[in-house]
N, C-alpha and C positions, 0 to 999 in steps of 0.2 A: 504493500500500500504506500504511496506516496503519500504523505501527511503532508507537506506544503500545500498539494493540489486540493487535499480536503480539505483544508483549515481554510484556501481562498474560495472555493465553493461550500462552505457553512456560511462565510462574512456574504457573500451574492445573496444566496437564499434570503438570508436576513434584511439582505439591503433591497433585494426585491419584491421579497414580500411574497413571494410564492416559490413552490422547489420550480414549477415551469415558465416563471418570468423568471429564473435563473438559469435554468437549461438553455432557453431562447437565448438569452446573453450570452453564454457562452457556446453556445454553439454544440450542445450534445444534447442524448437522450435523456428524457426525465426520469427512468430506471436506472439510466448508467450515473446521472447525478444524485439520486436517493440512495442507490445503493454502494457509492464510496464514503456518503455521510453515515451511512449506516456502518458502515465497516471501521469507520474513525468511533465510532460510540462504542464497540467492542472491543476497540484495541483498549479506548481508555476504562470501559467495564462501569459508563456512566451514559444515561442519558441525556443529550444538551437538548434534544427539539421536544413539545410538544406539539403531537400532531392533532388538529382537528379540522373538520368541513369548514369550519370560518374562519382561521388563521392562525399561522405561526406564532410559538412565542418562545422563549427560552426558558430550561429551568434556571435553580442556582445556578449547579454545575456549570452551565450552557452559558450565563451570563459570565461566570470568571473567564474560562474558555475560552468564547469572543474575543473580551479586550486584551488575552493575552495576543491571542493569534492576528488580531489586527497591527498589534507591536510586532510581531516578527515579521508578517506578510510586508511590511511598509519598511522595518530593518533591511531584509532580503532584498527589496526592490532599490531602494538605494546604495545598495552593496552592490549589486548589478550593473547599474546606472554609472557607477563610477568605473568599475571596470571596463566600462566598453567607450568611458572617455567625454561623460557627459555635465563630468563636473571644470572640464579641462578646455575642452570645444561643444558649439551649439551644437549637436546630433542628436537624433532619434525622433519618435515621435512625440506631437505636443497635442494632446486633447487641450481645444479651447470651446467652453460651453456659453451660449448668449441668447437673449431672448429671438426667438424666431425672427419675427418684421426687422426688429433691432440688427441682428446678426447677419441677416439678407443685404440691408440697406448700407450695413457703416462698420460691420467688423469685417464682411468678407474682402472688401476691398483693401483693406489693413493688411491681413494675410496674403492676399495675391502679391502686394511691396514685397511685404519681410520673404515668401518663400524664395520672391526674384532674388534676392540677398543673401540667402542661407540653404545651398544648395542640399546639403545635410539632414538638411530637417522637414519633417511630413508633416502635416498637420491636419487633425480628424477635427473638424468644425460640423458642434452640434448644436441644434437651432432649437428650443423648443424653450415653451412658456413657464415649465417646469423648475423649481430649482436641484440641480444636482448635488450630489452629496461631496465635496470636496476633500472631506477628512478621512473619509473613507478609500479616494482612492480613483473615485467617477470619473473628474476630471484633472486639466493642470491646473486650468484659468478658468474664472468664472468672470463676465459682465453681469452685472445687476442692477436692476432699477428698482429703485424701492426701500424701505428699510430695513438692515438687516437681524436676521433671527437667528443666527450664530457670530455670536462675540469670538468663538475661538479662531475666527478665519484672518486672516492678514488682509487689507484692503484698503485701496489707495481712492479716494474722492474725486471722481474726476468733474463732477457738473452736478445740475439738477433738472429734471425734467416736470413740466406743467402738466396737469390735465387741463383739457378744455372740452367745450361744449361748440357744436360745428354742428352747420347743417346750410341745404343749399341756397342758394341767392334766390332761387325762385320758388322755392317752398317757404320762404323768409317773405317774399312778395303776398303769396296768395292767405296769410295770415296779421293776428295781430302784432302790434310791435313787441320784440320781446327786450323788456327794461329789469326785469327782476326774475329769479330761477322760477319763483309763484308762476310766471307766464308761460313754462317750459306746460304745464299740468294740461293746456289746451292746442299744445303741438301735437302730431304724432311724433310716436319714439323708434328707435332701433336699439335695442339691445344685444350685447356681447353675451353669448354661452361661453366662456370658454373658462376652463376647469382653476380652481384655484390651487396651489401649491400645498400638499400635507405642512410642510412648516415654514409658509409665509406667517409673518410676520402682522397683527394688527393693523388691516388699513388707518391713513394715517388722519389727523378730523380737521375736514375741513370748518368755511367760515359759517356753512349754511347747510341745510337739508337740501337737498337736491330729486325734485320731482321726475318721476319717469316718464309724466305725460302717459299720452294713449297709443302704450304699446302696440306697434304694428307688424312687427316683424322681430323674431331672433335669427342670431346666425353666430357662425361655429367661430368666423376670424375675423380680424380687424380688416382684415383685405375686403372682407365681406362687406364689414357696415358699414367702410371707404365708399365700394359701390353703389353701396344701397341709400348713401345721406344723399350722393351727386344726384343719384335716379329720384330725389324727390322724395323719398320715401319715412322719412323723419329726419329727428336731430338725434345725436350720438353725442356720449362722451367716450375720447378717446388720451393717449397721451401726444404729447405735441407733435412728436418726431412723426406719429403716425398718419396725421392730414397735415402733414408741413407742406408737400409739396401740392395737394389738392388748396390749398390755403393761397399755395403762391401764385396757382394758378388761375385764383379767382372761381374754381370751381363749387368750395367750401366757405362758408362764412364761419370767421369765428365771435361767439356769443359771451356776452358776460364774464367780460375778463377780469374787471373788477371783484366779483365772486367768488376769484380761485381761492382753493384754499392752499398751500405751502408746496413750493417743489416736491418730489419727489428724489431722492438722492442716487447721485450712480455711480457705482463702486467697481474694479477690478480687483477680483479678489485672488486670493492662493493659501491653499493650506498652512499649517504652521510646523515646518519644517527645518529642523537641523541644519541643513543647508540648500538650495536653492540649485538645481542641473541652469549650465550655461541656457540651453537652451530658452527654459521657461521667463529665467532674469532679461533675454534678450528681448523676448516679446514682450513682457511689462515693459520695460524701458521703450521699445520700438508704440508700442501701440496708444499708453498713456497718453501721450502728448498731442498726438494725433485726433484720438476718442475726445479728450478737451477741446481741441479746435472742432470739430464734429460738433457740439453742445452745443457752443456759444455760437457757431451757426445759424444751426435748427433755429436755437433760442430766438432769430432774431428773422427768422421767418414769419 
């Protein structure tokens, strides 16, 4: 039995929340990943998983266990890391995670620079609304907008982002004037479905209660309600960066700016680690400054 492979496939399980959103992850069968965790439970002649129909949990056992084995799997990896010369020169791969729209519009272009510059290093850019587990292991680098819900992460301020209220020039026409959020209650609306983050952080309070008005439509993305405000179809609260350019374009109006309530903050973030692989230090450095002039951009869209 390879105990390294089982101790990193218990910490997935865990961080996945299922044994088959951890097989998926790693790319094998869900018998062949339950039964090396099962073969680690006999070696050590202790139970760590409790299994039921509604979810994993750990016992004692299972919880000492864990945070031992998250301290080796991350020892080993760094032990590795250096060996192959990446605390020395930029190489290897760099997982950098960002919000979807966000990571589309203003990280990927960051990355296509630095890779032109650092022929050495690959880099898996993952888009999604979600926030990823950095401590554990998920990514290297994290963008975030928002505030954050782990203090233990390293992270550097680079701007702050507005929410606003937008909606079209001509669906702005065929109504009353809107002077106060109260006016929003006789618009139609667009709402955002999309999922919240198991450990975001308390939304943060605004100056005012903010009316939905008469919901007319949900939809799964921002890309969606972008479409759906331009088509007339209500007003949307969105974050700035998202109808910057419908905004520039005169296709979006934006509403009761005076109402906002507090930026939102936006951070580049990194685990807290012993030492830092060239690599990951190079894109903090390379991409920081950059993501700032980004900000104060948007901001002035």
């Amino acid at each position: 039995m390879d105990r390294l492979e089982a101790m990193s496939l218990l910490i997935d399980t865990l961080d996945e929340g299922s044994f088959s959103a951890a097989a998926k992850k790693r790319g094998v069968p869900v018998a062949t990943l339950t039964r090396k965790i099962g073969q680690l439970e006999q070696h050590l002649g202790a139970a760590l998983l409790v299994r039921s129909t509604r979810k994993l949990s750990l016992t004692d056992a299972g919880q000492r266990y864990l945070a031992g084995a998250r301290q080796i799997i991350t020892q080993v990896a760094e032990v590795e890391r250096e060996a192959a010369g990446e605390f020395r020169e930029p190489t290897g791969r760099l997982v950098v995670s960002a919000p979807r729209m966000f990571g589309r519009l203003h990280v990927l272009p960051i990355v296509k620079d630095f890779l032109t510059l650092h022929e050495g290093i690959s880099v898996d850019l993952q888009l999604n609304d979600g926030n990823v587990n950095l401590a554990a292991g998920a990514a290297d680098i994290a963008v975030r907008i928002g505030a954050l819900a782990d203090t233990s992460l390293i992270g550097t301020r680079l701007g702050s982002m507005r929410t606003v209220v937008v909606a079209s020039p001509a669906l702005l026409d065929r109504h009353r004037e809107v002077q106060h959020p109260d006016d929003l209650k006789f618009l139609p609306s667009i709402k955002l479905t999309l999922p919240t983050p198991a450990d975001a952080p308390e939304p943060q309070k605004t100056k005012i209660y903010w009316p939905e008005g008469q919901i007319r439509l949900l939809v799964p993305s921002t890309e969606a309600a972008i479409d759906a405000a331009e088509a007339e179809l209500g007003f949307v609260r969105l974050l700035h960066y998202q109808a910057a350019e419908a905004l520039v374009a005169g296709r979006l109006r934006l509403l009761l700016a005076s109402f906002e309530g507090e930026p939102a903050p936006v951070h580049i973030l990194h685990a807290a680690l012993p030492q830092l692989p060239q690599k990951t230090r190079r894109f903090l450095d390379f991409a920081s400054s950059r993501l700032r002039a980004t900000l104060i951009a948007v901001g002035k869209a």
